[in-house]
N, C-alpha and C positions, 0 to 999 in steps of 0.2 A: 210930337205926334200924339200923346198921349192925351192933350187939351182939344184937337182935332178930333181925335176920334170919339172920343168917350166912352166906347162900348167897344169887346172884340166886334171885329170888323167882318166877322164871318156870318154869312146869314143867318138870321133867328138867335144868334147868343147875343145875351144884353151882357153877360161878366164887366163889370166895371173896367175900365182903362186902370186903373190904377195896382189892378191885378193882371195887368197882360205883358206880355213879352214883346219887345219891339223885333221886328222880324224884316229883314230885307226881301223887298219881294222879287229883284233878282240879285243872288246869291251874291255876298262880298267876293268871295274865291273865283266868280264867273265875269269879275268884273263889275258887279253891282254897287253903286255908291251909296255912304251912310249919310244918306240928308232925304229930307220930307220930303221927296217924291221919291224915294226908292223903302220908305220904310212905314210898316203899317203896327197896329198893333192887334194881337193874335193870343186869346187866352192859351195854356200849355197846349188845353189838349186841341185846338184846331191848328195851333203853332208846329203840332207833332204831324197833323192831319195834311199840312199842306207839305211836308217832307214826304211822305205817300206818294209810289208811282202813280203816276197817272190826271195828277190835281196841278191844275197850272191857275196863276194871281196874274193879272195885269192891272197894274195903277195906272190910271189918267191923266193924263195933264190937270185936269181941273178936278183929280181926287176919287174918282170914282173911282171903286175896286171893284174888277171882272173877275169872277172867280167860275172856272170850266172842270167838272167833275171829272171822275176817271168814265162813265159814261156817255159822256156828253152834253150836259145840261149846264147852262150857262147863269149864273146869280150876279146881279148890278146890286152893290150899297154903295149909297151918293157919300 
């Protein structure tokens, strides 16, 4: 995931992949599987961000991550 992504994967952070944290983006304990469509890579602090009521991730079939603020506003990285 980490040759994939190359940069946290959260809007506007460039943090190198090689400093991020692979993170499921739906929870292992919820039933979320550890393989390259359930897992993104996420520097600490948006890693900590996305455990935050209110902030929901969906990964794509073809990789795109949607990520929906506690707001409402919606962010596409291809």
């Amino acid at each position: 995931m980490k040759v994939r992504d190359r940069e946290c994967r959260f809007p506007t952070c460039h943090r190198p992949a090689h400093d991020t944290d692979l993170d499921h983006v739906v929870p292992y304990q919820r039933g979320g599987d550890t393989n390259t469509g359930n897992l993104i890579g996420l520097c600490r602090r948006h890693h900590r961000t996305k455990h935050t009521s209110g902030w929901r991730f969906h990964l794509t079939d073809t990789g795109t991550l949607n990520i929906t603020t506690p707001t409402g506003h919606t962010y596409r990285t291809p």
